[in-house]
C-alpha positions as CSV (number, residue, x, y, z in Angstrom):
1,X,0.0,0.0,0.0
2,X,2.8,2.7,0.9
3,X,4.6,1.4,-2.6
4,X,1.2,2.6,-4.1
5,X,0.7,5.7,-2.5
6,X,4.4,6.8,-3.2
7,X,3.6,6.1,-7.1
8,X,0.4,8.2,-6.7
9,X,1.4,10.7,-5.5
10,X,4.7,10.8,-8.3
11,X,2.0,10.0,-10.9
12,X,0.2,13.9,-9.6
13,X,3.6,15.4,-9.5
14,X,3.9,14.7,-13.3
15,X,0.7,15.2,-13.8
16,X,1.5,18.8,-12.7
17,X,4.5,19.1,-15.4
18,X,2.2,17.5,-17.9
19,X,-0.2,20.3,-16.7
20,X,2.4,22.9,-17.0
21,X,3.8,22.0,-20.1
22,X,0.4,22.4,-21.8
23,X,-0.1,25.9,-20.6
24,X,3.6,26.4,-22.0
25,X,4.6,27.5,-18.6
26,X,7.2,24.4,-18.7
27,X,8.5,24.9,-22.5
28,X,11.6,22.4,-23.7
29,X,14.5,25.1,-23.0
30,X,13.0,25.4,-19.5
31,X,12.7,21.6,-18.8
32,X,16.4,21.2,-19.7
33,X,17.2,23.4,-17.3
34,X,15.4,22.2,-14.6
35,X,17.1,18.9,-15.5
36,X,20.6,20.5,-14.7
37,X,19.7,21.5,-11.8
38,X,18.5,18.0,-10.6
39,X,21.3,16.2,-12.7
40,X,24.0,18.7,-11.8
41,X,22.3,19.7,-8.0
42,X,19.8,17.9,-6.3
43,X,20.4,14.2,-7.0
44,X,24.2,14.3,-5.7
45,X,23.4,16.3,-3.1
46,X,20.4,13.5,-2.0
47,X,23.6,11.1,-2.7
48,X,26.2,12.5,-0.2
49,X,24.0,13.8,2.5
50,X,22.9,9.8,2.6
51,X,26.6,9.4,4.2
52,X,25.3,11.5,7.1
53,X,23.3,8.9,8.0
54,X,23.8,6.9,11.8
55,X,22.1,3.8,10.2
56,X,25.4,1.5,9.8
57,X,26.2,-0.8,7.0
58,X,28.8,-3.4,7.3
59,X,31.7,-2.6,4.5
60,X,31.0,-6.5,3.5
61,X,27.4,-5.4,2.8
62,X,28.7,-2.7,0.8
63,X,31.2,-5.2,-1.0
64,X,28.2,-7.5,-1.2
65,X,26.1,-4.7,-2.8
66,X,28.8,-4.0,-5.8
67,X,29.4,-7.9,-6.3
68,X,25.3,-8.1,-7.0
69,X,24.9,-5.1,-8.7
70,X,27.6,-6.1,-11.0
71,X,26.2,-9.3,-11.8
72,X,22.6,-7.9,-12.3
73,X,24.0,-5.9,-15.3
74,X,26.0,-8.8,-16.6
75,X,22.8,-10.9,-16.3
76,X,21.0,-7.6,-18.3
77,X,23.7,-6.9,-20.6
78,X,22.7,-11.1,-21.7
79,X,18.8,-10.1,-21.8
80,X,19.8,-7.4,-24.1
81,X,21.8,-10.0,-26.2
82,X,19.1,-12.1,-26.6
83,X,15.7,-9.8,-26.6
84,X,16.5,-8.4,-30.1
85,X,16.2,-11.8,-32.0
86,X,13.2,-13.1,-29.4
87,X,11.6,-10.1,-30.9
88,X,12.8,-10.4,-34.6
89,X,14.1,-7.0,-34.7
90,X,15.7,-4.8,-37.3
91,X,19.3,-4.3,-37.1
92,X,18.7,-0.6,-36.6
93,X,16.7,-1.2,-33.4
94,X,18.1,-3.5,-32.0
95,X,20.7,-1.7,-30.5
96,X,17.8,0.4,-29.0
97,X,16.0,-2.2,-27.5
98,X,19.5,-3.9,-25.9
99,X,19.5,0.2,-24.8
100,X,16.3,-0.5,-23.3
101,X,16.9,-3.4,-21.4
102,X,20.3,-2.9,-19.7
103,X,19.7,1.1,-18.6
104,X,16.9,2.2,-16.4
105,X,16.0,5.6,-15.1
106,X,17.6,5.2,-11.7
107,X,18.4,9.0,-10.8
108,X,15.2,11.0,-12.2
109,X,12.9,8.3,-10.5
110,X,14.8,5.7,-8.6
111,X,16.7,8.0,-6.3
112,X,13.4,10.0,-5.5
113,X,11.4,6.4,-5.1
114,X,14.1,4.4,-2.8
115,X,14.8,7.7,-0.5
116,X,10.8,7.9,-0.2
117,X,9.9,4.4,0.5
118,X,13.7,3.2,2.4
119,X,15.0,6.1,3.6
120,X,18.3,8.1,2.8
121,X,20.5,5.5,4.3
122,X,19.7,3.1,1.2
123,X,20.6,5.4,-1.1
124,X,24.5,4.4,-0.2
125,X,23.5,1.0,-1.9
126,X,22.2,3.4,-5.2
127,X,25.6,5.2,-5.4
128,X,27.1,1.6,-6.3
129,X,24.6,1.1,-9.0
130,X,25.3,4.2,-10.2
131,X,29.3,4.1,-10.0
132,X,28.5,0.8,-12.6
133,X,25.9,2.4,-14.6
134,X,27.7,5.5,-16.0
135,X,31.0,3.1,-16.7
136,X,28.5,1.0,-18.6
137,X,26.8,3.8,-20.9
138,X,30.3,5.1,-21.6
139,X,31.7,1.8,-22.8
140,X,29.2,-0.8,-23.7
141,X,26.3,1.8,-24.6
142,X,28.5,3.4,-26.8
143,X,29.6,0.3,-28.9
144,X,25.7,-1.2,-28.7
145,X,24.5,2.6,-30.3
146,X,27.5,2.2,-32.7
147,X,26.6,-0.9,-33.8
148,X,23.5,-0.6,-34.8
149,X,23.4,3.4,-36.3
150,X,22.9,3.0,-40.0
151,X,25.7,5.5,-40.2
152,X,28.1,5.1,-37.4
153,X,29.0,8.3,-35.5
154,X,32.7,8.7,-35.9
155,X,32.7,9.6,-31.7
156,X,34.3,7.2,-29.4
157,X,33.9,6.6,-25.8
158,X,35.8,9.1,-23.1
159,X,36.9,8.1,-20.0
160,X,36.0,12.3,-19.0
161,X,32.8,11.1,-19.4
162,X,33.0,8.7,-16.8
163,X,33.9,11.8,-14.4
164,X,30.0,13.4,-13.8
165,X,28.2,14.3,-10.8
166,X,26.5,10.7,-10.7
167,X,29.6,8.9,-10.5
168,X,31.5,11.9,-8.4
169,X,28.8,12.6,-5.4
170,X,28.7,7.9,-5.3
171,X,32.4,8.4,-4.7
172,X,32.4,10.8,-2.3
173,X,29.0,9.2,-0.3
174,X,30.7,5.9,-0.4
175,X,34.5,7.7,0.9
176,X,32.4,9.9,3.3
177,X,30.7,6.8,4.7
178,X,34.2,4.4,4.9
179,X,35.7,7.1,6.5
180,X,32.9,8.1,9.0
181,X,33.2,11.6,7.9
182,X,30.8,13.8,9.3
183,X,30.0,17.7,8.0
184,X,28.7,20.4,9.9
185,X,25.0,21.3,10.5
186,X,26.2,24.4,8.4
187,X,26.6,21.8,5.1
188,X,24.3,19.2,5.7
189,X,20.7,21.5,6.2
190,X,21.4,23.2,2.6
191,X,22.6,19.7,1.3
192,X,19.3,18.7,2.9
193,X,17.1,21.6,1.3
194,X,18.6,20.8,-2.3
195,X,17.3,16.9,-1.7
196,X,14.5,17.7,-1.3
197,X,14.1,19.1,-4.9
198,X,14.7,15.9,-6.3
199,X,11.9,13.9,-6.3
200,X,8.9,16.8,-6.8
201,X,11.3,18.6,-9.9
202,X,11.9,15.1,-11.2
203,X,8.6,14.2,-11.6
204,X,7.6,17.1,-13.1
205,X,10.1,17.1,-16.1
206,X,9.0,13.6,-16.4
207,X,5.5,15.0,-16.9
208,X,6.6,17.9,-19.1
209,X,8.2,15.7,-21.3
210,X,4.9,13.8,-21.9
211,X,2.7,16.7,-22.9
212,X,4.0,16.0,-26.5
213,X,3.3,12.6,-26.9
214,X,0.7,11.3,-28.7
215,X,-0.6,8.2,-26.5
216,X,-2.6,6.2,-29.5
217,X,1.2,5.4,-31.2
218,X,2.8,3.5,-28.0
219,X,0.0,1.2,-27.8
220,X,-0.3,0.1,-31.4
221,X,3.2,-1.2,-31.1
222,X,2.8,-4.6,-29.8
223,X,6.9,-5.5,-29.7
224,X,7.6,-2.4,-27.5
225,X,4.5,-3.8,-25.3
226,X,6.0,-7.1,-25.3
227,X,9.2,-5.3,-24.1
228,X,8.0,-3.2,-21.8
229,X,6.1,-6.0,-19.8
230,X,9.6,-8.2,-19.9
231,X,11.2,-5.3,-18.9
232,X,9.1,-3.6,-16.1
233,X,7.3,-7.1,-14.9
234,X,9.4,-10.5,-16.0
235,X,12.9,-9.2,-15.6
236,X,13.0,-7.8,-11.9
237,X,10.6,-10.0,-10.7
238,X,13.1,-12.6,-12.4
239,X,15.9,-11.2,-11.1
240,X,15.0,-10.7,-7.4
241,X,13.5,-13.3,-6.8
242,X,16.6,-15.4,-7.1
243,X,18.4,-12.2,-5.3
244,X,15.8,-13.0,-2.0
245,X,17.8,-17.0,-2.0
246,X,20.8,-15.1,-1.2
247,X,20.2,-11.7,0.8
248,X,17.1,-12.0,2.3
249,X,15.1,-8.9,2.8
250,X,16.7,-5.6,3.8
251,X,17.4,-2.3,2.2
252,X,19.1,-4.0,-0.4
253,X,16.9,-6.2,-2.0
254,X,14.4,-3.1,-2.1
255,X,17.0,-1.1,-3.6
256,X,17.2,-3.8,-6.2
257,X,13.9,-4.3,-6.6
258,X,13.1,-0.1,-7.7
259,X,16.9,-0.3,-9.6
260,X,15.1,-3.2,-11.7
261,X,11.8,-2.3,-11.9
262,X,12.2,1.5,-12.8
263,X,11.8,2.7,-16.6
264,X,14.6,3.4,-19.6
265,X,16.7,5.8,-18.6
266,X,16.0,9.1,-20.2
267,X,19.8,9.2,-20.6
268,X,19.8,6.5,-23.5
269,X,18.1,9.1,-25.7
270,X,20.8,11.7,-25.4
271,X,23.1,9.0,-26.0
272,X,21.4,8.0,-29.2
273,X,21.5,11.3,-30.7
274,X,25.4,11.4,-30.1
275,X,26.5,8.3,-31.4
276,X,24.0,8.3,-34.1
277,X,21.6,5.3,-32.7
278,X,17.6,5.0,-33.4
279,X,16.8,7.9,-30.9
280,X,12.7,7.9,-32.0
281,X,12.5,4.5,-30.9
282,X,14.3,5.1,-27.5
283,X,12.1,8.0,-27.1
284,X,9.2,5.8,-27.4
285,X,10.6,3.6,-25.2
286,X,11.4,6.2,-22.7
287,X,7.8,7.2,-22.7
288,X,5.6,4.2,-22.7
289,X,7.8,2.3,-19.7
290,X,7.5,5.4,-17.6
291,X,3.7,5.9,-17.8
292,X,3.3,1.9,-17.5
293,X,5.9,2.2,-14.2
294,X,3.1,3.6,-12.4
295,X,1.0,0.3,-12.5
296,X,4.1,-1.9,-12.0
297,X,6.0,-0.8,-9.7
298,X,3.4,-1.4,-6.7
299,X,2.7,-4.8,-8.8
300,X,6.5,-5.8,-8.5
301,X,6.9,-4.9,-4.8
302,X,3.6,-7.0,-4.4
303,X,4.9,-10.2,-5.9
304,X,8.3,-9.8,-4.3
305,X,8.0,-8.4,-0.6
């Protein structure tokens, strides 16, 4: 039931960015810059103040936590390898839909989900999963994209890349954490203030972004349906239900759980439109998975906990 009220009350958040867009309050130039200042402010300051935290997690937990969050991509990154021929794809989407499988949106709505529903102190498990997911995008999202562009971006991979406020803020949370580091009141109530921004500006991008969608197309296309109930339903349902054999219950296995469950990452997109991948088709992807997410979600939890 709290799973369900939590994805309520994100579903009215975007409803109010869907709400805004359509007045053109919330136009595309404005969006993107709301989605700096999460990207660039709010999510890694949600990701280091959850080192402040005097919940303690054994630094074997932590090891525990990159061992299975490693091996839940590898299991992914095998999905990906296999979903494009299950589904008889072209060869210009099926990098798209191996996109689709392996990257979810784990900052925009993960972070915001697992800090409402586990607390701040879980989100030290997120910062590993997102330590490995920006290495991934850089490396194996780039080759994927590459792969399968009709015309091949002549771009390559850059380990800068790898250095962004994702990956930086998991460092320090994780370093911070180790080291018992603890900031003044002075740091931690505006680090605490820009949090909160998170999960209410998140949702409404989210809900901008649909205001120009029309609705009718997603559902005619029964392989992304097919997809999307693999990849929202089968998949972490799948996944964590072997994960429960091995770790129990905990903060972790929820933190899997909403890192499985949650929607393509937005991010693929972006990526798509720099190394010359079917972007229109991630878009779509983006789109349908994130409006189905809100039925899911509580579904997933419900099977699983």
């Amino acid at each position: 039931m709290l799973i369900l009220s939590k994805m309520v009350v994100f579903l009215i958040l975007m409803l109010v960015g869907l709400l805004l867009a359509k007045v053109r309050i919330l136009d595309e130039h404005t969006s993107k810059k709301l989605s700096a200042v999460v990207l660039y402010v709010s999510n890694p300051a949600l990701i280091i103040n959850s080192s402040q935290t005097e919940h303690v997690i054994p630094g074997a937990e932590l090891l525990t936590a990159v061992g299975i969050a490693a091996a839940m991509y590898a299991v992914l990154i095998l999905v990906a390898a296999v979903l494009p021929k299950l589904l008889r794809l072209k060869r210009d989407q099926a990098g798209a839909y191996a996109m689709m499988a392996v990257f979810s949106n784990i900052g925009f709505l993960g972070i915001p989900l697992i800090n409402e529903i586990l607390g701040s102190q879980a989100l030290l498990y997120v910062s590993i999963f997102i330590i490995i997911f920006n290495i991934l995008i850089y490396t194996y999202g780039v080759v994927i994209l590459q792969r399968g562009a009709a015309e091949p971006s002549q771009k390559r991979s850059s380990l800068r890349k790898l250095v962004n406020p994702g990956v930086i803020s998991g460092v320090i949370a994780v370093a911070f954490y180790l080291l018992g580091v603890k900031l003044p009141e002075v740091v931690t109530s505006p680090l605490s203030y820009l949090s909160d921004l998170t999960a209410p500006l998140g949702m409404i991008i989210i809900g901008a972004a649909l205001a120009h969608v029309k609705l009718r197309l997603f559902f005619t296309d029964y392989k992304l349906l097919i997809f999307s109930v693999i990849k929202l339903l089968i998949i972490p349902i799948a996944l964590c239900f072997l994960l429960k054999a091995f770790i129990g219950g905990g903060d972790l296995l929820g933190v899997c759980i909403v890192m499985m469950s949650t929607p393509v990452a937005s991010m693929t997109v972006m990526m798509a439109q720099q190394y010359g991948g079917e972007y229109t088709m991630l878009s779509r992807g983006v789109t349908l998975t994130t409006i189905l997410c809100i039925a899911t979600i509580p579904a997933v939890f419900a099977v699983l906990l």
